[in-house]
MIROZA-76419 format. One record per atom (N, C-alpha, C): residue in one letter; atom name; x, z, y negated; residue number from 1. Coordinates in nm, 3 decimals. Atoms other than C-alpha are relative to their C-alpha. Layout:
// residues N
{"a", "CA", {X, Z, Y}, NUM} ...
// end
This chain:
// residues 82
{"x", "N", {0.084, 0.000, 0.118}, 1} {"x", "CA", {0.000, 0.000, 0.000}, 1} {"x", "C", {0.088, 0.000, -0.123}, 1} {"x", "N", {-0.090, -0.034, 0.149}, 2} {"x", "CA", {0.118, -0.046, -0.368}, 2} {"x", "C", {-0.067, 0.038, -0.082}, 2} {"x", "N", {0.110, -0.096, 0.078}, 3} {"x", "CA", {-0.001, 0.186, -0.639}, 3} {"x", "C", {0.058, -0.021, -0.141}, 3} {"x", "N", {-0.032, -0.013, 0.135}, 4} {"x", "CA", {0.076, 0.139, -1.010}, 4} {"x", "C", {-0.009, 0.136, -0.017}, 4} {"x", "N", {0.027, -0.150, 0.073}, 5} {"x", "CA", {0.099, 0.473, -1.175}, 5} {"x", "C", {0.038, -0.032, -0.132}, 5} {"x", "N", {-0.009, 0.015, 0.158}, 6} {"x", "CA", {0.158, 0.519, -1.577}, 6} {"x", "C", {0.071, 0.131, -0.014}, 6} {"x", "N", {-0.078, -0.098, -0.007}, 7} {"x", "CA", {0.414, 0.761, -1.624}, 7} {"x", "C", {0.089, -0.013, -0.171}, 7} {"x", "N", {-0.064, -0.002, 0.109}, 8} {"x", "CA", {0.624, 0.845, -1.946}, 8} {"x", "C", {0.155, -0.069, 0.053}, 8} {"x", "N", {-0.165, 0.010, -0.023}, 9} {"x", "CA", {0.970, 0.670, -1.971}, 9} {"x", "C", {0.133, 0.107, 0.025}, 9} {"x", "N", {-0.077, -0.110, -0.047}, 10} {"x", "CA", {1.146, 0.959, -2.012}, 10} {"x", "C", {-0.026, 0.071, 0.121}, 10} {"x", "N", {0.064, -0.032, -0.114}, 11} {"x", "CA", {0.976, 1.112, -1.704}, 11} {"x", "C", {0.077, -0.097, 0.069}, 11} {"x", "N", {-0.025, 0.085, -0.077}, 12} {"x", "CA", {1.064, 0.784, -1.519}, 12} {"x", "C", {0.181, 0.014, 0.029}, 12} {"x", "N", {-0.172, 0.009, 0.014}, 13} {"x", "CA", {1.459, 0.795, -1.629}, 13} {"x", "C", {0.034, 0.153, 0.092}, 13} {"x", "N", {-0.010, -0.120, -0.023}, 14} {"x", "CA", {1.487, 1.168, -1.526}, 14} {"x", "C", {-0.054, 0.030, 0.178}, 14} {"x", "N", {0.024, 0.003, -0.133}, 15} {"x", "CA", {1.325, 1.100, -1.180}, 15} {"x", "C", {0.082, -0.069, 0.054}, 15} {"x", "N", {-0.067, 0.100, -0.034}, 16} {"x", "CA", {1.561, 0.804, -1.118}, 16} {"x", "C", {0.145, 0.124, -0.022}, 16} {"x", "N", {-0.197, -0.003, 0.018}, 17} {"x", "CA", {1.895, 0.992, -1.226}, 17} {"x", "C", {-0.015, 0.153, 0.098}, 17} {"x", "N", {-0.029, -0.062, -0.082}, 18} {"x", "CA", {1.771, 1.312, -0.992}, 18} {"x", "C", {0.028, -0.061, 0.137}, 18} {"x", "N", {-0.012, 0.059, -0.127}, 19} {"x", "CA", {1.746, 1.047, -0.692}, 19} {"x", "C", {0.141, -0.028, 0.027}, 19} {"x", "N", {-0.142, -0.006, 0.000}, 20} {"x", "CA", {2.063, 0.949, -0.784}, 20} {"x", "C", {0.093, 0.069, 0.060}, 20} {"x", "N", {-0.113, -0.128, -0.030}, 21} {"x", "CA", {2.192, 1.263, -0.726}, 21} {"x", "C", {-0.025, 0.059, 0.101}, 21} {"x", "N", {0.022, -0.038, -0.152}, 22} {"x", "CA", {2.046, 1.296, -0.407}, 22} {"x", "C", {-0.112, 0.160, -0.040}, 22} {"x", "N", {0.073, -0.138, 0.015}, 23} {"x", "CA", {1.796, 1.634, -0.532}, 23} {"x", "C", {-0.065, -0.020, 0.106}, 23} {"x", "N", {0.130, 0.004, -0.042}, 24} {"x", "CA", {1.474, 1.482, -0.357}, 24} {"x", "C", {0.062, 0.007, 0.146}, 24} {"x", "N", {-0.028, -0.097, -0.190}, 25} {"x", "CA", {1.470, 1.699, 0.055}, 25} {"x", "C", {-0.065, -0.146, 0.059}, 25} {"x", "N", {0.080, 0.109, -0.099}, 26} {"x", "CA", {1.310, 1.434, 0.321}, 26} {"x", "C", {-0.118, 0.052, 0.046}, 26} {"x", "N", {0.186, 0.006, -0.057}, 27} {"x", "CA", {0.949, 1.512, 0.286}, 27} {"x", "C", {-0.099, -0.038, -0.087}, 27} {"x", "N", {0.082, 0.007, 0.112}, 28} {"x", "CA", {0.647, 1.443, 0.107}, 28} {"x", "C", {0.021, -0.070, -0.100}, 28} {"x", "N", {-0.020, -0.053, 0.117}, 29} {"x", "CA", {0.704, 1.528, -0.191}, 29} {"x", "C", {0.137, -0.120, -0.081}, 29} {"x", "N", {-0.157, 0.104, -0.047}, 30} {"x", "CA", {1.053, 1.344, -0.173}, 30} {"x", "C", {0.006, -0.128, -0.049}, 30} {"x", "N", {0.027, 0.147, -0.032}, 31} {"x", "CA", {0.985, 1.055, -0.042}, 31} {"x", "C", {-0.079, -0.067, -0.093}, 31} {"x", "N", {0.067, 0.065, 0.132}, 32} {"x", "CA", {0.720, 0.985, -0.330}, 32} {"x", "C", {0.118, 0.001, -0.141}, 32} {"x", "N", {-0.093, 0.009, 0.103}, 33} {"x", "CA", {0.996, 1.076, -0.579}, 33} {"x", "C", {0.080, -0.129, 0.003}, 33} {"x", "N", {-0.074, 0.082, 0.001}, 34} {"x", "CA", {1.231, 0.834, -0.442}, 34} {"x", "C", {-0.060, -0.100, -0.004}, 34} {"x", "N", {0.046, 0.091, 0.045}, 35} {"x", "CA", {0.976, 0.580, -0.457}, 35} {"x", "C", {-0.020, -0.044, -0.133}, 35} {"x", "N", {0.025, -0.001, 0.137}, 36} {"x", "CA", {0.898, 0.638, -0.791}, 36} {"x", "C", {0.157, -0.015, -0.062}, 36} {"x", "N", {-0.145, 0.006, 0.080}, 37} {"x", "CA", {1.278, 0.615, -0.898}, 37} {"x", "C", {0.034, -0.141, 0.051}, 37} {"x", "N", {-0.045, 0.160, -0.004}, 38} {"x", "CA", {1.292, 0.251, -0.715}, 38} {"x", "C", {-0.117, -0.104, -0.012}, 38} {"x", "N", {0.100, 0.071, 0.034}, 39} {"x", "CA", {0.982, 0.129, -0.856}, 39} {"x", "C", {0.039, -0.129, -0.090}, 39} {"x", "N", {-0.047, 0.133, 0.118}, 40} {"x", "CA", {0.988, -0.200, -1.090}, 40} {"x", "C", {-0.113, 0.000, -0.077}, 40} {"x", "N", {0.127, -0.003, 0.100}, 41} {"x", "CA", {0.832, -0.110, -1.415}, 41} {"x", "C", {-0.050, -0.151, -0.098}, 41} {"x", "N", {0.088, 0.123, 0.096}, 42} {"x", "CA", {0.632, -0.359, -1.622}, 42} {"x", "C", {0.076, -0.048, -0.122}, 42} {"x", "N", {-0.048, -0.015, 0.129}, 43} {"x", "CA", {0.819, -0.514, -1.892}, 43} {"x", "C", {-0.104, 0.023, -0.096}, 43} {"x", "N", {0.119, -0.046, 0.063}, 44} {"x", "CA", {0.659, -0.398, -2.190}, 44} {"x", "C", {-0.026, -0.119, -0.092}, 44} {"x", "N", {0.063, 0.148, 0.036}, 45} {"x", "CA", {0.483, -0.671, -2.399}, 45} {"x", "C", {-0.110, -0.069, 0.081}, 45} {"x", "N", {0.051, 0.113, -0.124}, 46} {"x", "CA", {0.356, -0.792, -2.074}, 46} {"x", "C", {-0.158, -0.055, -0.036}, 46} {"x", "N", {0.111, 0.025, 0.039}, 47} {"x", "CA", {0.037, -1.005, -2.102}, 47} {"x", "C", {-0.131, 0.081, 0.106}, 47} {"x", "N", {0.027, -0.105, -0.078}, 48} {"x", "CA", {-0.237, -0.887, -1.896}, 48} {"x", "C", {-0.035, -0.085, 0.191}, 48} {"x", "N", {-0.079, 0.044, -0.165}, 49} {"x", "CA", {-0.208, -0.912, -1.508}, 49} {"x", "C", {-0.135, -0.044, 0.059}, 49} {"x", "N", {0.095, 0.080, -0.110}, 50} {"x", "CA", {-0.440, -1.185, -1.277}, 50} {"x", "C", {-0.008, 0.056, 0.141}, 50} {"x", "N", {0.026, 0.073, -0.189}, 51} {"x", "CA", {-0.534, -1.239, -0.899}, 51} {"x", "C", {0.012, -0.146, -0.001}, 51} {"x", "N", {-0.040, 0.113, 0.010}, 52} {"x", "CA", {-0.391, -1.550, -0.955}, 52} {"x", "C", {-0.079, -0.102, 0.100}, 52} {"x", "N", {0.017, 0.070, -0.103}, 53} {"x", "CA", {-0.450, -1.637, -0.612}, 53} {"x", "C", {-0.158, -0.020, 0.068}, 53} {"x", "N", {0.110, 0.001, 0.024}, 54} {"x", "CA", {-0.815, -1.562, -0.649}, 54} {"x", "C", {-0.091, -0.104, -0.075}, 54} {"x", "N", {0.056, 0.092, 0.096}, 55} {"x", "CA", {-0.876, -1.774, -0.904}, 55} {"x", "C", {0.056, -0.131, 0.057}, 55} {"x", "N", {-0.051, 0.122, -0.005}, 56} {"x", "CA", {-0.658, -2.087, -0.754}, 56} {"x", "C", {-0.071, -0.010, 0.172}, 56} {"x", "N", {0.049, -0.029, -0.156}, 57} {"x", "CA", {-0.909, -2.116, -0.431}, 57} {"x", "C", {0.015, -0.128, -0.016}, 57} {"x", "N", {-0.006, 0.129, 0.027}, 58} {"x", "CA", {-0.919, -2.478, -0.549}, 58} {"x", "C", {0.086, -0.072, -0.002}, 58} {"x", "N", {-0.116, 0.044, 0.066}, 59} {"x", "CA", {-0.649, -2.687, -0.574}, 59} {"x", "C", {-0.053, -0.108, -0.050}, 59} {"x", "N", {0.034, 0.077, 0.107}, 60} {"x", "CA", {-0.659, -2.902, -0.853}, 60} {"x", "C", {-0.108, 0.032, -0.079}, 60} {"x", "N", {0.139, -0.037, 0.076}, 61} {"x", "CA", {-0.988, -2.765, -0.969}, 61} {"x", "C", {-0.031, 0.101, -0.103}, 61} {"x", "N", {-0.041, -0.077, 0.089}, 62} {"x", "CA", {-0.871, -2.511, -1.175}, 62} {"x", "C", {0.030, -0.009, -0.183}, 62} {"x", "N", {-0.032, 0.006, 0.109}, 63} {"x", "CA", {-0.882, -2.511, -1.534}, 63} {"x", "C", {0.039, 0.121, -0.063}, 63} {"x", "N", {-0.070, -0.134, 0.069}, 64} {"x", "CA", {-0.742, -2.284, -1.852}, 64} {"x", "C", {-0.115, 0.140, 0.014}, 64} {"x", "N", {0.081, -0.096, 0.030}, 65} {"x", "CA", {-1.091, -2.133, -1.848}, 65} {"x", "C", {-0.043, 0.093, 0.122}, 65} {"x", "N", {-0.009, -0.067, -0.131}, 66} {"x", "CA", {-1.074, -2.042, -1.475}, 66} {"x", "C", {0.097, 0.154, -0.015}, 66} {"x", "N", {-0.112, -0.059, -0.026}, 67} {"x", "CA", {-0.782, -1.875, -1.528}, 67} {"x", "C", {-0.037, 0.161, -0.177}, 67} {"x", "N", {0.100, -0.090, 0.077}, 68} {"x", "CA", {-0.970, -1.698, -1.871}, 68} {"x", "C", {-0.058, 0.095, 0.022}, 68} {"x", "N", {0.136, -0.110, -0.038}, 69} {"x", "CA", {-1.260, -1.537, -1.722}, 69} {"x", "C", {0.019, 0.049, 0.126}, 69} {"x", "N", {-0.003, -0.066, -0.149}, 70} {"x", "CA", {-1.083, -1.413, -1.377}, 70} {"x", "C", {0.030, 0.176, -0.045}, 70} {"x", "N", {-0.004, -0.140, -0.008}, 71} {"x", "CA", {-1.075, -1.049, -1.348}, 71} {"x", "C", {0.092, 0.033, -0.074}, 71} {"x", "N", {-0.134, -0.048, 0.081}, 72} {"x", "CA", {-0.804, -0.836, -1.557}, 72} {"x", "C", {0.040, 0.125, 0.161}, 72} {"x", "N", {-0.023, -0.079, -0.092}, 73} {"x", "CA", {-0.649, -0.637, -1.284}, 73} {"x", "C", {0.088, 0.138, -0.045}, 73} {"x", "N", {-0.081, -0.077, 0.077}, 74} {"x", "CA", {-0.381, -0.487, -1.529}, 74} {"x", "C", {-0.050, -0.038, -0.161}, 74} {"x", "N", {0.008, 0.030, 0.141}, 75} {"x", "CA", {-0.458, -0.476, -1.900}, 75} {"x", "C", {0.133, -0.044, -0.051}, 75} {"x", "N", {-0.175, 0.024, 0.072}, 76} {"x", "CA", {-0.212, -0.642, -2.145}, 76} {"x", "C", {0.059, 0.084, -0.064}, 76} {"x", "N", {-0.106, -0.111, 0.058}, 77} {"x", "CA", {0.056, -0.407, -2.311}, 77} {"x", "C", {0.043, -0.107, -0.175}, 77} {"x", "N", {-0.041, 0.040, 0.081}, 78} {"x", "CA", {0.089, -0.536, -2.656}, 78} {"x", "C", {0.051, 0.032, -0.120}, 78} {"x", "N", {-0.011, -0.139, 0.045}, 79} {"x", "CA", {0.194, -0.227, -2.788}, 79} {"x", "C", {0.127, -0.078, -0.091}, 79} {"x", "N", {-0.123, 0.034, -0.040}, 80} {"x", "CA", {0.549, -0.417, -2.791}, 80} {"x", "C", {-0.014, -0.106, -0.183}, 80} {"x", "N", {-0.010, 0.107, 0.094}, 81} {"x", "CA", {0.406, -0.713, -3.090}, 81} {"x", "C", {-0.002, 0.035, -0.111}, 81} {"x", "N", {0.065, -0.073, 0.151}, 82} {"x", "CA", {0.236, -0.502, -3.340}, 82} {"x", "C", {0.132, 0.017, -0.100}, 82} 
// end
């Protein structure tokens, strides 16, 4: 399974540099840490995120407005333009 979470950067850096250092034991608890320290965050800016593959059931049949009105799965981050 893959799970987005929304976490503070600083939070994120600070989980990554204890993995580093080997803190997180082999359980649980752990094992979610070290996931969370080799996650791949979102660049920020990002527009907002499709089912691409949802929307392209067609081939060739697809237009811009297909690709418009398909679901938002991730909102866009445009925090980054302002």
């Amino acid at each position: 399974m893959k799970l987005m979470i929304d976490i503070p950067e600083n939070t994120y850096k600070q989980i990554q540099a204890l993995a580093r250092n080997g803190y997180f034991e082999h359980d649980i608890c752990g094992n979610s840490m070290r996931r969370i320290a080799n996650g791949t965050p979102l660049p920020k800016g990002h527009g907002r995120l499709i089912d691409a593959d949802a929307v392209l059931v067609e081939p060739f049949g697809n237009t811009y407005k297909d690709i418009d009105i398909a679901e938002t799965i991730i909102e866009a981050d445009r925090s980054e333009e302002e």
